[in-house]
C-alpha positions as CSV (number, residue, x, y, z in Angstrom):
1,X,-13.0,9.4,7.6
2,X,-11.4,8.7,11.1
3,X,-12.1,11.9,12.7
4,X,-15.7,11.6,11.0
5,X,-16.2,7.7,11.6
6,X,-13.7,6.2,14.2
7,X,-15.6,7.1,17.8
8,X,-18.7,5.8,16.9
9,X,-17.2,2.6,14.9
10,X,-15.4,1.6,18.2
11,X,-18.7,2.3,20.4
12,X,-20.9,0.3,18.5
13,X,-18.2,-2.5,17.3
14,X,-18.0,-1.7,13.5
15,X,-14.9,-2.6,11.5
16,X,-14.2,-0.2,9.3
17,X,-11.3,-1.5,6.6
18,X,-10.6,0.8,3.7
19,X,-7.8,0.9,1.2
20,X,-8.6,-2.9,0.8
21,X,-7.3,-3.2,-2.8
22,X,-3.4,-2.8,-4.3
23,X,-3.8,0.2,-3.1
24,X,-2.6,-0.5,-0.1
25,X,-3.2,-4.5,0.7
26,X,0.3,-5.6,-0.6
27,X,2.5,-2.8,1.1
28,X,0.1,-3.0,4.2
29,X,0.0,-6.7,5.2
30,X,3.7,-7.2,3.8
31,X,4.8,-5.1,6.7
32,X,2.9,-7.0,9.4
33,X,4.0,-9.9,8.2
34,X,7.3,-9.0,8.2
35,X,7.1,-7.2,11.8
36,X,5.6,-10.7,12.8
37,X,8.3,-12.5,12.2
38,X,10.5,-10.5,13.9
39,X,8.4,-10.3,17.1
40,X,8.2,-14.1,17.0
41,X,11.7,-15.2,16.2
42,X,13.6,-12.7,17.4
43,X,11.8,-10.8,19.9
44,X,12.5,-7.8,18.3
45,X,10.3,-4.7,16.6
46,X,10.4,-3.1,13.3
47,X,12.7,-0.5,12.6
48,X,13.1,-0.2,9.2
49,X,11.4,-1.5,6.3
50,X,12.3,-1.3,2.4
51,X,10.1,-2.1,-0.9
52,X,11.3,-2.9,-4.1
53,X,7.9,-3.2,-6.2
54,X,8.1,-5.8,-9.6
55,X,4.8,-5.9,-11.6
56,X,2.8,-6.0,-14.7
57,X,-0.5,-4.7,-15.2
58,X,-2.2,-1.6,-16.9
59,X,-4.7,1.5,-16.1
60,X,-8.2,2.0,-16.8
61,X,-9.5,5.1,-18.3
62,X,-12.1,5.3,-15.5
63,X,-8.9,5.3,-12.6
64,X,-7.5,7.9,-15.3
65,X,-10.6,10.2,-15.3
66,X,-10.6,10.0,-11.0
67,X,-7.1,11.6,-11.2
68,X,-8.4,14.2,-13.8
69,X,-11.6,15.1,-11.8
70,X,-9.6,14.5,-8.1
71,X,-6.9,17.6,-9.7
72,X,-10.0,19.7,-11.1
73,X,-12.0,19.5,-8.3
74,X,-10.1,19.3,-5.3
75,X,-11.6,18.9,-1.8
76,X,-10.3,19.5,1.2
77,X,-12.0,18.9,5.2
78,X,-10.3,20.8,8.4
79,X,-8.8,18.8,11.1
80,X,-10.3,19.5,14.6
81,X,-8.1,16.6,16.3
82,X,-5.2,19.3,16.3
83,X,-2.8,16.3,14.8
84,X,-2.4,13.8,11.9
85,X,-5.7,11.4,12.2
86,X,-3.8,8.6,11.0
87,X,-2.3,8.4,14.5
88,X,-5.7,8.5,16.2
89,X,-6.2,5.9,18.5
90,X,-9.0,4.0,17.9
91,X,-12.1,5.3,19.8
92,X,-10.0,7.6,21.9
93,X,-9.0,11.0,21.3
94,X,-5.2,10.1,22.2
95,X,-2.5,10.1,19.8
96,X,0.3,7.2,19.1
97,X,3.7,7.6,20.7
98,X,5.0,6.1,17.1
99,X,4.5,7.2,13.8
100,X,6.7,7.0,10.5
101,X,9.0,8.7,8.5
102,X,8.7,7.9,4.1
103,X,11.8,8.5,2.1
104,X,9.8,6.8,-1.3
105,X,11.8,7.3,-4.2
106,X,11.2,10.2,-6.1
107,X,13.1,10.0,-9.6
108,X,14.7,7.3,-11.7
109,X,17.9,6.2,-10.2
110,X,20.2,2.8,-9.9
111,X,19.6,1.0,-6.7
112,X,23.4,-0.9,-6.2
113,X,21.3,-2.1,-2.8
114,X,18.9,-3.9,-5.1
115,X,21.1,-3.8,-8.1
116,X,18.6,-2.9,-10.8
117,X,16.9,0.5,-11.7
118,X,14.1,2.0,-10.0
119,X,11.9,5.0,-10.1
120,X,8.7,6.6,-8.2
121,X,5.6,4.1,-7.9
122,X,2.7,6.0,-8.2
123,X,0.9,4.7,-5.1
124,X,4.3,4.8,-2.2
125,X,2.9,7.6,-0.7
126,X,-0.7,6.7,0.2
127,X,0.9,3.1,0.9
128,X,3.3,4.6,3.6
129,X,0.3,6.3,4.8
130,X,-1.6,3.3,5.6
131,X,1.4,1.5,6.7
132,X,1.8,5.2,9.1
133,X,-1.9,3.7,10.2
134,X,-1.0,0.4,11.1
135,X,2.1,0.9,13.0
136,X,0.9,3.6,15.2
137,X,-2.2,0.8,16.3
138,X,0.3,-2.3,16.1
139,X,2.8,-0.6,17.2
140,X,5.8,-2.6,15.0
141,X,8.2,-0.1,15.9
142,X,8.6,0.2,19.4
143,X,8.9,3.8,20.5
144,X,11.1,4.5,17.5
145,X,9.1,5.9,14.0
146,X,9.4,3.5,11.6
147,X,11.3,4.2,8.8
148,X,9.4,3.4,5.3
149,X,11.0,3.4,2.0
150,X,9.8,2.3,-1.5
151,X,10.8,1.8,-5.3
152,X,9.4,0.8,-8.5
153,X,11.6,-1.9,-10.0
154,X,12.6,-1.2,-13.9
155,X,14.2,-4.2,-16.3
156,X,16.5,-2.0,-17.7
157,X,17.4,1.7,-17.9
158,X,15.2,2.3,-21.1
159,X,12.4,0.8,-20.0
160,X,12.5,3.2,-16.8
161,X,13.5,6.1,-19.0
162,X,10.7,5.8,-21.1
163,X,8.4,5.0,-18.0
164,X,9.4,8.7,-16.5
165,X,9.2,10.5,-19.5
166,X,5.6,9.2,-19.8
167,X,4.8,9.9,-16.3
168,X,6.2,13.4,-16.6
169,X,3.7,14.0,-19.9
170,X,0.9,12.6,-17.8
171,X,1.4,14.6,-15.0
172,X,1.6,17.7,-16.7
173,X,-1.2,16.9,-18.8
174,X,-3.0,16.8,-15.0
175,X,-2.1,20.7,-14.1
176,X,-2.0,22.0,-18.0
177,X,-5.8,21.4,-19.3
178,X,-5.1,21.7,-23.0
179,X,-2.6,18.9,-22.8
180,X,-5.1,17.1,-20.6
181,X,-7.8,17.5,-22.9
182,X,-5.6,16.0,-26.4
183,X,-4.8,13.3,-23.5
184,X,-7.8,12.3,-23.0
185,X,-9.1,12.6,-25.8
186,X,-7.3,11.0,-28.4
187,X,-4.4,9.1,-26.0
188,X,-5.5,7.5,-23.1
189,X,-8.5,4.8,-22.8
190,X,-11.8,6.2,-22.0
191,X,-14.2,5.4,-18.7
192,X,-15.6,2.0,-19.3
193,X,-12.4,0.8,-21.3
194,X,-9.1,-1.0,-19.7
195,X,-7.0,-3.3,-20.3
196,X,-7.9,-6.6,-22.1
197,X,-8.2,-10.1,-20.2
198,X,-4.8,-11.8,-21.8
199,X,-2.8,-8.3,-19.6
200,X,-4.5,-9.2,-16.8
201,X,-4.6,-12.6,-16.4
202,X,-0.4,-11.8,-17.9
203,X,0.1,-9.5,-15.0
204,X,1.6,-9.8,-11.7
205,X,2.4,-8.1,-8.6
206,X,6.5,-9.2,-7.5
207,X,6.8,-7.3,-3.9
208,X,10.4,-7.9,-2.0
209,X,11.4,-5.8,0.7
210,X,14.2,-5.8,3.1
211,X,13.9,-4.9,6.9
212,X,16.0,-4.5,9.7
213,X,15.3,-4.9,13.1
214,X,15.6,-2.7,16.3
215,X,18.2,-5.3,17.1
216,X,19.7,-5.4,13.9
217,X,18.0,-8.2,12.8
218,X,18.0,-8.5,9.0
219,X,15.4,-9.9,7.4
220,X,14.0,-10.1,3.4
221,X,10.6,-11.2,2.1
222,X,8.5,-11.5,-0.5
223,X,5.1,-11.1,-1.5
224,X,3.5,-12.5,-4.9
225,X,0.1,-11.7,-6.3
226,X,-0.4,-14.1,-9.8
227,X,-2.8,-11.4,-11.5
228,X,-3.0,-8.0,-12.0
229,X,-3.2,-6.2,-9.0
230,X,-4.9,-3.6,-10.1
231,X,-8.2,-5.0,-11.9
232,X,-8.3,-9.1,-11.3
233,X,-6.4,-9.5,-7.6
234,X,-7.8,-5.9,-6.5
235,X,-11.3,-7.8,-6.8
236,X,-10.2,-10.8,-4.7
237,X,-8.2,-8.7,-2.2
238,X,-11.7,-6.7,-1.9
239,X,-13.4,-10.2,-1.3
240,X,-11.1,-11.5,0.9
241,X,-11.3,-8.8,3.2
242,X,-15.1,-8.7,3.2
243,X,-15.2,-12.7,3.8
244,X,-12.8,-11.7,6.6
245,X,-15.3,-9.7,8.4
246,X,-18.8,-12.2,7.5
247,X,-17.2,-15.3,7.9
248,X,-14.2,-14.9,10.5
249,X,-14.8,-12.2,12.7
250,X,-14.6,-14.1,15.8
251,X,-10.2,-14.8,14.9
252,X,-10.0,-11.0,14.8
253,X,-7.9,-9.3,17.2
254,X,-8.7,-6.0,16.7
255,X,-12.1,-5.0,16.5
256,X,-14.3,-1.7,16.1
257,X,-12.3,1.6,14.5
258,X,-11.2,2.9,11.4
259,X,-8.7,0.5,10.6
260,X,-6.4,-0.9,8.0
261,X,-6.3,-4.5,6.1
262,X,-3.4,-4.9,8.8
263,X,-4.8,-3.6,12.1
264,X,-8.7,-4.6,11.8
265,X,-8.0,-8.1,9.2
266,X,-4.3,-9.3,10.5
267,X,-3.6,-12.9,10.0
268,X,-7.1,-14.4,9.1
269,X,-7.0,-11.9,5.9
270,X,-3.1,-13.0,5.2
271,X,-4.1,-16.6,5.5
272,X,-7.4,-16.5,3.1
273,X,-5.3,-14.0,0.5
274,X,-2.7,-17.1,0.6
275,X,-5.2,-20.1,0.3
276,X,-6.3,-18.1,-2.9
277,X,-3.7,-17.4,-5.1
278,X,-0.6,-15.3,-3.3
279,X,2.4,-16.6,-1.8
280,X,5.0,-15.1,1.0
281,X,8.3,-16.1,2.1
282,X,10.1,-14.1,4.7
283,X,13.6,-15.3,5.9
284,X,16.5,-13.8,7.8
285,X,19.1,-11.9,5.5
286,X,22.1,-13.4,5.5
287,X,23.4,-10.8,3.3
């Protein structure tokens, strides 16, 4: 989409904001918040940044079915750039000096940093993508790739247990069809069905991270979404960003690309998500 899209979106003035719903608004504008409040207080860029992801929400059977069709019929487009697109520039064909290096965590484990137990989160890898995307445009890390790391947060060790052993069955169910097809058809909900108003008006979206500086600077926040992400604060992230772009264009700093909630939204987007439900607090870590 940027080697197709970003050219012509810069020559004419087009926004173009994707990935403008949990997957990857929290992650994304988290980050640039956080490499904010470093610039301003401290004078100091991003170096490192670390997310510990607390929620409660469900899947639908139609996201369910996209993974099932996305693994059966996968797609693929050459790169003609000659390097990662994410790093494009926007409207130019140079590449970022910066870039960013993901170390998301991969199985269940105890996190004594955090002090609970943690496991993979489904989503940390197109997340550190989009945050890739960001900081090669914003530039939060200096000349330095910024270092992105992420964990979903368990309430005990049965609960993750159980969690992974499930996510192992699903994901073999993705590569093995006959497993995929008792899956689908007698386990998991079908298209059209999800979960019920009560879990999603019940879920919630707890996002801490930790970040240092390239001083040293230590610094914790954290983001809150009231809903579930997914489904109910998905659809206001989605009309928050759009809003953004009818009603607010003129506060933008960054205009006309392929961009991210981050890059092409910034603070106008942060401030409406706030006024509507979410709430941030970022302080230094005294810790």
């Amino acid at each position: 989409m940027i080697e197709s899209y970003d050219d012509i979106a810069k020559k004419t003035g087009a926004t173009l904001v994707s990935c403008c719903g949990c997957d990857s608004v929290p992650w994304d504008i988290s980050t640039f918040a956080v490499a904010n409040y470093l610039k301003e207080n401290n004078n100091e860029g991003l170096k490192r940044i670390q997310f510990f992801d607390e929620m409660a929400g469900a899947a639908s059977g139609g996201t369910l079915e996209t993974l099932f069709e996305s693994m059966a019929h996968p797609e693929s487009k050459k790169n003609n750039l000659g390097y990662d697109p994410l790093l494009k520039v926007p409207g130019t064909k140079d590449k970022a000096a910066v870039g960013l290096s993901s170390k998301n965590q991969s199985f269940l484990g105890y996190s004594s940093f955090h002090k609970s137990w943690v496991g993979p989160w489904a989503l940390a890898t197109g997340n550190s993508l989009i945050v890739k995307r960001s900081n090669a445009i914003l530039n939060y890390s200096g000349d330095k790739n910024l270092v992105y790391e992420e964990a979903l947060v368990y309430p005990s060790f049965s609960v993750g247990f159980n969690e992974m052993f499930s996510m192992i069955i699903f994901g073999t169910s993705l590569f093995f069809w006959p497993l995929g097809w008792v899956m689908r058809t007698f386990v998991l909900p079908k298209p059209g069905e999800g979960p019920s108003r009560e879990i999603m008006e019940n879920g919630f979206l707890n996002l801490i991270g930790y970040a240092t500086g390239t001083n040293g600077t230590k610094v914790k926040s954290q983001l809150y979404y009231p809903k579930d992400p997914g489904y109910m604060d998905t659809g206001r992230m989605l009309a928050e960003a759009g809003l953004t772009l009818a009603l607010e264009e003129d506060k933008l700093t960054t205009t006309g690309g392929y961009l991210t909630p981050s890059s092409g939204l910034g603070r106008t987007y942060l401030q409406r998500l706030l006024n509507t439900g979410c709430k941030i607090d970022i302080q230094t870590d005294k810790r």
